[in-house]
N, C-alpha and C positions, 0 to 999 in steps of 0.2 A: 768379337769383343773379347777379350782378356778376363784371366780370375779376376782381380782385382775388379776391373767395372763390374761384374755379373757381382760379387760380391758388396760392391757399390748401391746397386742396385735392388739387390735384396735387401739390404739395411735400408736404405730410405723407403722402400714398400713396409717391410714390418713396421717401422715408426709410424707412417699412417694411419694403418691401420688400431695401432696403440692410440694413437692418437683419436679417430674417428669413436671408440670404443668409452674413450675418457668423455667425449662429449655426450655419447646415449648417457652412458650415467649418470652424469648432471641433468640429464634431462630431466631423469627419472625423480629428481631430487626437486625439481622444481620448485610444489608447494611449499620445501622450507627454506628455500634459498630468494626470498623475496627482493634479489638482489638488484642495481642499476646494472644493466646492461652497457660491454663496452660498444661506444659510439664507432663507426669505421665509417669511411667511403661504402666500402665494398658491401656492409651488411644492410647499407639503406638502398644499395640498388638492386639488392637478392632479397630485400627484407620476404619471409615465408608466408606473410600477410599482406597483400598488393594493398592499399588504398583504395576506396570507390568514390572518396573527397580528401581531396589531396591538403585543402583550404582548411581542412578540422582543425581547432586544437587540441581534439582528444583524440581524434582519429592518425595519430603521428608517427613514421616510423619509429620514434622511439619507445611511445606508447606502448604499440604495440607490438615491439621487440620485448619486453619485458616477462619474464620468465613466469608469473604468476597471472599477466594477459593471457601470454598462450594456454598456460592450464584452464583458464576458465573457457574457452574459446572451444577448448576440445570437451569440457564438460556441456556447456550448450548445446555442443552439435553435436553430441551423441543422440540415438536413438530417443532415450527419456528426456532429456534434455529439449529436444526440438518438440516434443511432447507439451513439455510443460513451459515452453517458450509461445507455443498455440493457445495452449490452455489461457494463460495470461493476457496474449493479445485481445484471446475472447471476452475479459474481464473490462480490459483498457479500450474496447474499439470504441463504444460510445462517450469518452471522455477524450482519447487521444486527439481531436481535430480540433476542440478546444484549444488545449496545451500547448499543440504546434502553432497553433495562431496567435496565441501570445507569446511564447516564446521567438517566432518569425518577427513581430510586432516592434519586440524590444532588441530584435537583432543581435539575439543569444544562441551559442551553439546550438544545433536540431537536437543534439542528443540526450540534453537535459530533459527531453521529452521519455526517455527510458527509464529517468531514474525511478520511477512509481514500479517498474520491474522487482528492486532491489529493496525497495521500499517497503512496498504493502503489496507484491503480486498485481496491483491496479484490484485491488477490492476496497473499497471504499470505506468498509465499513471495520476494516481489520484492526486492531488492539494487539501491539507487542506486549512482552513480557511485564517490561516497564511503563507501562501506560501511554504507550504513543499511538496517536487515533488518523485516521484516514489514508487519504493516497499518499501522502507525502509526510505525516507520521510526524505530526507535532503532539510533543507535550503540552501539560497544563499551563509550564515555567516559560514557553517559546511560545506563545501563542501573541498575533500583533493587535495591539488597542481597535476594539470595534466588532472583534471575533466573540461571535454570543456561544457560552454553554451553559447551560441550566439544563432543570429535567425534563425541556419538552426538546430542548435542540440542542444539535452541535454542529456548530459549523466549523469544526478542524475536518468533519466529514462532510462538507460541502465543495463540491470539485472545483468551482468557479472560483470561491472566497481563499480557499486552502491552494490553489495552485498559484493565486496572485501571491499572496503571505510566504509561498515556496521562492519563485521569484527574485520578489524582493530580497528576501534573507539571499540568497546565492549572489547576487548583484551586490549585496553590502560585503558578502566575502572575496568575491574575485577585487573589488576595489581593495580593501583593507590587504588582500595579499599577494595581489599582481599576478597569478598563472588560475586556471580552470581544473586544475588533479588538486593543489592545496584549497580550493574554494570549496569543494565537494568533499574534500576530508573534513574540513570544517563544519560542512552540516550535517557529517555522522557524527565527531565529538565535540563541537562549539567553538565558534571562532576564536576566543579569549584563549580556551588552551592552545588552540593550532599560533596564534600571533607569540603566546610567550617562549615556546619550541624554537619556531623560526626565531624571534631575537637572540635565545637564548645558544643557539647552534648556528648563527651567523649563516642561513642559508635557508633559501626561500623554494629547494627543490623537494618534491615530493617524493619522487626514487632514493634522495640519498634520504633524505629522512627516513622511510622503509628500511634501506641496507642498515641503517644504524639504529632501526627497531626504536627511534623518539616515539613512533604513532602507536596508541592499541593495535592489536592484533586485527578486531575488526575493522579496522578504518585501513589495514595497509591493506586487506583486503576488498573494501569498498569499491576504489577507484577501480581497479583491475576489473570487479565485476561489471560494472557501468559501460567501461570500455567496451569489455566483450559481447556485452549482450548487443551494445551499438553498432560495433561491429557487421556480427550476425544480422540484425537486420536489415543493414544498410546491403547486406549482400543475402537478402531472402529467400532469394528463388536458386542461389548455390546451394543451402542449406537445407533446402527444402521445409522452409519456415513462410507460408504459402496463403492461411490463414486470415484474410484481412476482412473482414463480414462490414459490409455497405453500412456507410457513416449516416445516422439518425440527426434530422433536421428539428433544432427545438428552439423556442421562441422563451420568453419570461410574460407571464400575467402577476397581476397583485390580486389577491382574493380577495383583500381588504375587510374577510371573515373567517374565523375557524374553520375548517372543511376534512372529511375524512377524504386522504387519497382513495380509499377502496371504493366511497361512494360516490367520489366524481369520478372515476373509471364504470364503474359498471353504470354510473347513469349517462354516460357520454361514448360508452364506447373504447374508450381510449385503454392501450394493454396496461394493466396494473402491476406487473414487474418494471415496467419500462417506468410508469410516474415513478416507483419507489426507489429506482435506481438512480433516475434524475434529482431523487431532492433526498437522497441518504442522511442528510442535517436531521430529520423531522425525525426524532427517535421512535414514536408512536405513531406515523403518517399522520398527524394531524397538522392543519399549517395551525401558526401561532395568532392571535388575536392582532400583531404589529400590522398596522397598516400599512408600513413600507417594506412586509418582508416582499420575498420575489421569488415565487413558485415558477422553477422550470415544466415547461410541457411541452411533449411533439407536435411541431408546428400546423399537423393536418389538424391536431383537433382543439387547436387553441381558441379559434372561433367559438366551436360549441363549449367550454369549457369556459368561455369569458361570459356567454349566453347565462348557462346557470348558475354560475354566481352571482349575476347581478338578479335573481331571480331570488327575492326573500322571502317568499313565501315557500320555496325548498328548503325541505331541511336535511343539511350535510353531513350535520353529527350526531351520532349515535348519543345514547344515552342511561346510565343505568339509575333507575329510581329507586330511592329507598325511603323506608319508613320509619323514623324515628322513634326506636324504643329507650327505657329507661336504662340509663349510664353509659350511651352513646356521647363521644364527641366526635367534631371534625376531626378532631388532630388523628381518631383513632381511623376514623373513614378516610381521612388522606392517606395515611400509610396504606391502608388495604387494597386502595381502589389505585394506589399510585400517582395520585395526582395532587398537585400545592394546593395548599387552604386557599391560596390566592384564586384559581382556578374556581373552586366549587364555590366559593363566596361573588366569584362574577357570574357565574352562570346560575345565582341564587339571589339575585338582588333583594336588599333589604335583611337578610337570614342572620341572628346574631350568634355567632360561635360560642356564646356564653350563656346563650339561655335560649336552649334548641327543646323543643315545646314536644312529648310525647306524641306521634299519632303526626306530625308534621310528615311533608314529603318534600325530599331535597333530591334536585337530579346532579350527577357526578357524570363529567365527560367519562365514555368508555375507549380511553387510553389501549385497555388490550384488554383482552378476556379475563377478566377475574370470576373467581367462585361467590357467591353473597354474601355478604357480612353478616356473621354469626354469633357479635360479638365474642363473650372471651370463651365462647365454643371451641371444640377441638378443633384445628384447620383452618382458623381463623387469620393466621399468622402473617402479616405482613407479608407480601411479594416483593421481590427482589424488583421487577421490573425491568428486567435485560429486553433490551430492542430482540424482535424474532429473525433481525437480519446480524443480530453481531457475533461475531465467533469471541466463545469465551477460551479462557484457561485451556491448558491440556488437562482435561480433567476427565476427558473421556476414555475408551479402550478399543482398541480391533484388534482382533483374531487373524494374524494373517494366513491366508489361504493361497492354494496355488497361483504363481502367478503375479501376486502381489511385490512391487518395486518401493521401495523410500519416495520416488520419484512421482508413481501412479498414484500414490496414497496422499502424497502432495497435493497433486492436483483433486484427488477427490474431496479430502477438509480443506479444499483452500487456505494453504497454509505456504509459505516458503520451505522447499525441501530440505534445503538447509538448517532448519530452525527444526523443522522435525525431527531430523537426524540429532541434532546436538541436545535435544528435548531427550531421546532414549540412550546417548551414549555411544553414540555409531557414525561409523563413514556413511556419506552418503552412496555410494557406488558398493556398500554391504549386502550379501547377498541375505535375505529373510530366511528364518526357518521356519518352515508351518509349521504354523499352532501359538507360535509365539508373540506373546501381545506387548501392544505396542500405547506408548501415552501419545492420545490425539485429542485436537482440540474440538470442541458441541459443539456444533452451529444450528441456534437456534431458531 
């Protein structure tokens, strides 16, 4: 060969190499470059993500081409990541067979079944910053006609009521805007602004919306998670995401009488995290007086369970009696005791709130442990009455100690690692310095 090709030759190898070089660095740029991907022949049949359902709409090469897909893809399946993708599954596996069946039902993507992932971790009972409550994290403002909250219940934290209500709203957004990535942006920030966006930018694509920064911050980041986490599990056993703990069979009974979950567990046998985990609505395990509500229970012991309830002469709910001294009212003993006037005036037939007789005895459901009413004694003070299963505020502290990850601390408050990190000010992938304390959320 001649100078000139050997010289030929070295120039187009250095260019590659320059060139291979320009692409790490984009790589490395990923998280801020939430750009649309250019479409090719060649990059959907090399795509670095094969497919495991070719048939998804979310699962698509160009999905999951997408430069802030693959970042989360590779934060998943890191070490912590596949951690807290276990951990979560363990939160979801008594709800997820549900969800897949409805969503199977109405012959909606599989995947919408992950979103309680990105959602609430699949804790039932979790409370964002902004007041969004259950697996799929509706507000007070979103909640659909029929959905009861009041102080004994909430059914936003009802898996069966809340996952229909999820549903639905996704099925009103994929209609109103014709693809599955804007339906999903839509119900991190509300169809009304995602539809005024699209008119107003003549384009109904979710990528180019992202590259031109229309959407929040978090919502361009939403879909990309949702993707990835779907991903991941569609391909579980490459990831070593392995986790799936044997689906619990449960039936519905109506009590068609107040009942403590605790005391129809231990009078029945039946595991009393399990009831309380099936009926998360019941803010105080108590079922409500409605004779049409519908208590979930495990199907082995729903027989016994249907036995003593119909059984009146048991009695299911606890009670705390008090004795009426002077400048006592209900109003003060509802606040104390946590429970509506309505309440202790039904479980008090005849009793007038207006002229409550010295030396009388009124029994008051016991809602949760309360101290005795002291009147305007020291300690006396009104209870807040937080369910013992809901994670409050970051209001707490840890001391981190050897060993400790953003990741493991995730999983240990049941919290999205994500939200913990942006809670103290940090990446998530930061490394902790012992000793250094951190704002975490009380789970009471």
């Amino acid at each position: 060969m001649g100078t000139g090709g050997k010289w030929f030759i070295r120039k187009l190898c250095a260019l590659l190499l320059m060139s291979a070089a320009i692409g790490l660095q984009a790589e490395d740029n990923v998280p801020n470059r939430p750009l649309r991907t250019i479409r090719s022949e060649s990059s959907l049949t090399t795509n670095h993500y094969p497919l495991s359902v070719s048939s998804s709409p979310l699962l698509s090469p160009e999905n999951l081409d997408q430069p802030l897909t693959r970042h989360y893809i590779e934060r998943y399946t890191s070490p912590a990541g596949v951690m807290w993708l276990n951990s979560v599954i363990g939160n979801g596996s008594l709800y997820l067979p549900y969800i897949r069946e409805e969503i199977a039902r109405r012959n909606l993507p599989p995947e919408l079944a992950y979103l309680p992932f990105i959602e609430s971790g699949y804790i039932g009972t979790a409370r964002s910053r902004s007041g969004a409550v259950g697996l799929w994290q509706f507000m007070m403002n979103s909640i659909p006609p029929g959905m009861k909250v009041n102080d004994t219940i909430d059914e936003r934290r009802d898996f069966r009521k809340s996952t229909i209500a999820a549903l639905n709203k996704l099925e009103e957004n994929y209609r109103a805007l014709g693809n599955w990535p804007l339906a999903l942006a839509a119900y991190n920030t509300g169809l009304g602004g995602v539809n005024r966006i699209v008119q107003r930018v003549k384009t109904s694509d979710y990528w180019l919306l992202c590259g031109r920064k229309e959407l929040k911050t978090e919502t361009i980041h939403y879909v990309p998670k949702l993707i990835a986490v779907s991903y991941i599990l569609s391909n579980s056993r490459r990831y070593g995401v392995d986790y799936w703990p044997e689906a619990v069979q449960w039936t519905i009974i109506k009590p068609a009488r107040q009942a403590s979950l605790d005391l129809l567990a231990s009078q029945t046998g039946t595991d009393r995290n399990l009831l309380h985990r099936l009926n998360q609505e019941l803010l105080h395990g108590i079922t409500p007086s409605d004779k049409d509500y519908e208590l979930k229970v495990p199907l082995v012991h729903a027989q016994m369970l249907r036995g003593i309830l119909e059984r009146e002469d048991t009695k299911l709910l606890l009670y705390y009696r008090y004795q009426v001294k002077y400048g006592d009212t209900l109003s003060t003993l509802s606040r104390h005791y946590g429970v509506s006037l309505d309440l202790i005036e039904q479980h008090n037939p005849g009793i007038l709130a207006r002229y409550l007789r010295i030396g009388e005895i009124i029994v008051i459901p016991a809602y949760r442990e309360t101290a005795p009413y002291t009147g305007n004694a020291a300690g006396s003070a009104p209870s807040t009455g937080t369910p013992r299963t809901a994670v409050s505020s970051f209001t707490g502290t840890h001391q981190v100690v050897r060993g400790d990850t953003l990741w493991s601390l995730a999983v240990h408050y049941r919290v999205d690692p994500q939200i913990l990190a942006a809670q103290n000010n940090m990446e998530l992938n930061e490394i902790l310095s012992i000793g250094k304390i951190l704002k975490v959320p009380i789970i009471e």
